[in-house]
Every structure is written in C-alpha cells, then in structure tokens.
N, C-alpha and C positions, 0 to 999 in steps of 0.2 A: 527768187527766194522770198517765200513772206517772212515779213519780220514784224511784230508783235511788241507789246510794252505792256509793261504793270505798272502803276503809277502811283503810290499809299501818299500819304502825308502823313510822317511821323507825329501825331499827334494826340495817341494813344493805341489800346492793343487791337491790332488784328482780328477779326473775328470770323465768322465762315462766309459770311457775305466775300470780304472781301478774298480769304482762299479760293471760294469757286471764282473769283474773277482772274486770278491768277492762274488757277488750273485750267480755263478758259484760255488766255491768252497763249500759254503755254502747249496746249495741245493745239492750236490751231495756225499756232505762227514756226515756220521750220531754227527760227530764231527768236529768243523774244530778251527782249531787255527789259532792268529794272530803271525807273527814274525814281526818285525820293522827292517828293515837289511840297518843299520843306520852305516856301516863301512868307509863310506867317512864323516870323522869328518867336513869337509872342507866346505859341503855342509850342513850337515843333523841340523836341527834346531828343540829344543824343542814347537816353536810353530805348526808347523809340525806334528810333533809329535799328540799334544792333538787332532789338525786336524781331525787327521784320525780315532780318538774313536769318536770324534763329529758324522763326516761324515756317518763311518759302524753304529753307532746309530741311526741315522736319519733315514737311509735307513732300519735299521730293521734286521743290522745282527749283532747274539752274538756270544761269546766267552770266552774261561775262562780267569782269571788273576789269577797268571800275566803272563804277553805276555812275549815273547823270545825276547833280542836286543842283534844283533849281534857286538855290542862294546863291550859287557860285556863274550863275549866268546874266543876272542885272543888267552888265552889257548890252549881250544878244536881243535883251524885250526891249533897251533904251534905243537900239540902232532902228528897231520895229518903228517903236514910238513916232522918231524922228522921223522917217520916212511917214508917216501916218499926215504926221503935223506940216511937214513943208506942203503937203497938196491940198491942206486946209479943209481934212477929215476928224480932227478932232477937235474940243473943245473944252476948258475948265468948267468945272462943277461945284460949287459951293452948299448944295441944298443937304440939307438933312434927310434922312428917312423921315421922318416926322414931315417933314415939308414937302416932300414927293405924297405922302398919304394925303395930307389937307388939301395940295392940290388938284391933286386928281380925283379926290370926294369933292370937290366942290361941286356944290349944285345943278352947277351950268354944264359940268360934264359927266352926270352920273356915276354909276358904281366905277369904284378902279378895276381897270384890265390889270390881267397879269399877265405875264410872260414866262421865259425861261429865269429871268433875274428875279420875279418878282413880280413889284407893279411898274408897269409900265411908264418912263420916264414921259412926265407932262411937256417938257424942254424950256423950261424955266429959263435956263443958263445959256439956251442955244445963241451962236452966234456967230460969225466969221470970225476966227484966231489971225492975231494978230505978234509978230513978234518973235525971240526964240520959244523951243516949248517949255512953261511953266516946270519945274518940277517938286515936289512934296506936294503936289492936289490931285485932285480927282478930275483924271480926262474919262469923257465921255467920245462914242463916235457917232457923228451924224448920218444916222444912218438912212434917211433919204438921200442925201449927196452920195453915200457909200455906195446905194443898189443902184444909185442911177449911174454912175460909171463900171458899175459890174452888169448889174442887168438880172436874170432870172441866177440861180445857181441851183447846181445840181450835186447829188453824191450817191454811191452806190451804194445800199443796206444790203447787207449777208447774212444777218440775223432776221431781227423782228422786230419793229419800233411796237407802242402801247396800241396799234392797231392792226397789228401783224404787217405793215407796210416789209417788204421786199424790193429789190428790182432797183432798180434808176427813179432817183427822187426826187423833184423839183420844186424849187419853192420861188413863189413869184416875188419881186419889188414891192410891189403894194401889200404883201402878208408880212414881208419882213419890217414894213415901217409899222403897221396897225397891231400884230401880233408879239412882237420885236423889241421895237425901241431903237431908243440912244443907250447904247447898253454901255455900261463900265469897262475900260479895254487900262487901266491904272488907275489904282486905289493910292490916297494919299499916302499909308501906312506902309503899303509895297511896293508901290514902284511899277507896281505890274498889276496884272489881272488872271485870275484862270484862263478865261478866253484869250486869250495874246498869251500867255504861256504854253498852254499847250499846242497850241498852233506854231511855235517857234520849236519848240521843241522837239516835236514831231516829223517837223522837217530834219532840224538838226540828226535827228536816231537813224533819219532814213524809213520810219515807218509807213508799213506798206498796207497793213489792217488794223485799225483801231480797236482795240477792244472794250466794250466799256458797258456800264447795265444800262439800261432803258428810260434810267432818270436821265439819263443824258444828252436821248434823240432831240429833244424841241432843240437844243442847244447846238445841233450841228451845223444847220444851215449857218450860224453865229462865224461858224469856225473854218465852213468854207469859203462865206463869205471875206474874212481875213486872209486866207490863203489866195485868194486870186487877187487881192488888194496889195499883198505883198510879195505875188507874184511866185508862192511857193505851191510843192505839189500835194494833192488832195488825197488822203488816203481810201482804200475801201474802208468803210465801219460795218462792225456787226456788234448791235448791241444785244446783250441778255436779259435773260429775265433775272429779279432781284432776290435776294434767298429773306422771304417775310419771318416773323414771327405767325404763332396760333392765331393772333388775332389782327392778321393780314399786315401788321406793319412792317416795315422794312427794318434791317437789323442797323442798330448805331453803335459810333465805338464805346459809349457810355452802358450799352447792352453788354457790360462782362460778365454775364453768365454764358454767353455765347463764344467770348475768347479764346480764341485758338490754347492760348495757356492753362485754361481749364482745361481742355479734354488731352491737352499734353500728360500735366498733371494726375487726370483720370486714367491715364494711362495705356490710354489710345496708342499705335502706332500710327506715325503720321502721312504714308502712305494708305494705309487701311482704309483711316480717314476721309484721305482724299479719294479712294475707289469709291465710297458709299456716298461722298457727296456729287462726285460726277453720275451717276447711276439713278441718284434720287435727290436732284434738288428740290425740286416741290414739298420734301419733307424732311430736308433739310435742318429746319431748327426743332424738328423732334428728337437728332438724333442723340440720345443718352451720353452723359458728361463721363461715364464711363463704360469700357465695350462689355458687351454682353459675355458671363461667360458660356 
C-alpha cells in the first residue's frame, strides 16, 4: 500500500500552492495522512490549525484521526538526538547568522556557498562532543564523520527534481560535505530541526512516498542521509512543481490573495476548485477569486 502525507505548519492560511500539495499527495498515495508540524510554538496557532481541516474538507480530501503534531513528539527527536550524540555525530553551535556570513566572506575564503540551509556552515564550533548532550542549543551534524560511515546514499525520484532528475539518485560524500555542510539537526528554540523531524516522523507514519514541491529536492539527500544514520527506512519521493505567481514567484502564506478562504468566500466549490487545479497548475495562480459564471 502506498501511503502518503501532507504536512502544513499551522502558521497561517492555506493557500493553493499548498492544496495542490495535498491533492498531490492524495491522489497518489492509496492512503495518505495528515501531520500538523506545529514545532515553532512561536508562530503555530490553534486557529490555524482547524484552518486546515476546514480547508482539505472543502476541497475534498480525507484522512484518518487523529492526525500526528509534532509538539506532542519531542521525545521521539530527543531519543534521535541522543543516539546521534553517543557516536559523536553531533556538535554544539553558538555562532550567529551574522557570524556564519563574516566567516565565510572572509577573504581567505571567498564568496559564501550555499546550500539547502542556506550558507554553508564555515565549522567554526566543530569539534569532538564531549559529555551528556547539551540541551536548549544549537546541535549541528558533522557531516564528514556522518558520510564517511554512511558512504555515498541514494533515493528514488518519481516525480522531477529542478532538472527533471528521475530514476535512482546518488549523491556522493564529498558533494554532501562541499555542497551540504554541518547542517542544523536542533535548534536551540525547538529542540529539533525540520531535517530530524521529518525524518522521525516519516518513519514513525510508516511513509511509503514522500510528497513534497521541488524546493525540497537539494534537501533529500540531508534526510536520507539521517535515515541510514538512524537506521530507519527511506521512502520513494516524488517532488512537484511549485504553483508560482504571474511574475514566476512561488506562492507564500503571507500571499492572501491566493488563500484557499478567498475563493471559499468567492464562492468557489471546493472540489470544482480542486478539479481546475489538478488539470492546470501552470495557471494556477490565474485562477479567478470567483467562478466564472
């Protein structure tokens, strides 16, 4: 059986990017579940929340209850963590953003690379842990220690990475240290990381196809790589393409003109809806806040 996920962060509305991710997931997984990956307390809001049952409602997609929220799993990323730490894969991080940018502008080492995080961690902080693991800071993983007891990893694409990549996909040690990093696997503020959440969690759902847009490909190899580190199973991914605006941007939750709740409002049916987005996402954010009559 494939089984499939949606995964919002209650952290404002819905909009059609994220529907077609859902109608994606949904049509493609013979089950799919919802996760609520609600770990920025900061931002994430109970109205939010009902939001997004309202919304996959309307538009016609189910799922079982109850749903997975990653507030209520802390645990599960601390028991990761720990494992991570006793084999002397992680490390504390004190530097700033500000201090990852001056270092890695430094003269000596020209323009700053980027990655999927970002700019690429200089490893200022690197060093052999020592101790139990720290907690309220910022662990990073070393990630030359990491690929060198993993070695190359691989994953299978069903969709289309940003270069139409398919097929069986490999990414060497040496790309994952240079291209990569020491990437963030817990933030001082959560306790966790995307990359280590979704990797825990995905095992935990039993996910069998990832679904996710295309911003996300550089970032897999990140999350295979964690799966063989903690010894859990690697899903197939098929990532999509993203639903842009007119002037090729990608849509954000702060784009509420694009909110699922406007074209509610406009008086859209929400299956309708979702027939004209699956049909035509390329034009997607043309489609009129209310239906033609």
């Amino acid at each position: 059986m494939t089984r499939t996920r949606f995964a919002p962060s209650p952290t404002g509305p819905l909009h059609l990017g994220h529907a077609y991710a859902a109608l994606i997931a949904a049509h493609r997984g013979e089950e799919m579940l919802l996760r609520i990956e609600d770990i920025d307390a900061t931002r994430a809001r109970p109205e939010w929340e009902a939001a997004i049952h309202d919304d996959l409602a309307w538009l016609g997609v189910t799922y079982p209850m109850p749903v997975m929220r990653q507030s209520e799993r802390h645990a599960a990323y601390g028991a990761a963590l720990d494992a991570l730490w006793s084999r002397g894969l992680l490390y504390p991080c004190t530097c700033t953003r500000r201090d990852i940018e001056a270092a890695a502008s430094a003269p000596q080492e020209g323009a700053p690379l980027l990655g999927p995080d970002g700019m690429i961690y200089p490893g200022t902080c690197r060093h052999a842990p020592t101790g139990p693991r720290p907690k309220g800071v910022t662990l990073r993983l070393n990630m030359a220690k990491a690929t060198a007891e993993v070695g190359p990893v691989s994953f299978t694409e069903t969709g289309a990475g940003p270069g139409d990549e398919t097929g069986v996909i490999t990414v060497q040690p040496d790309d994952m240290v240079s291209a990569i990093g020491d990437i963030v696997v817990a933030r001082k503020d959560f306790g966790t990381s995307y990359h280590l959440s979704v990797v825990v969690d995905d095992a935990a759902q039993k996910i069998t196809e990832a679904t996710r847009g295309t911003d996300l490909f550089e970032a897999t190899p990140i999350h295979v790589l964690l799966q063989r580190l903690l010894d859990l199973p690697t899903p197939q991914y098929h990532h999509h393409a993203l639903i842009r605006d007119p002037n090729g941007k990608r849509l954000a939750k702060r784009d509420d003109a694009r909110a699922l709740r406007v074209y509610r409002d406009g008086g859209w049916n929400g299956r309708a809806l979702a027939q004209r987005l699956m049909a035509s996402p390329q034009t997607a954010a043309m489609i009129p806040t209310s239906p033609l009559p």
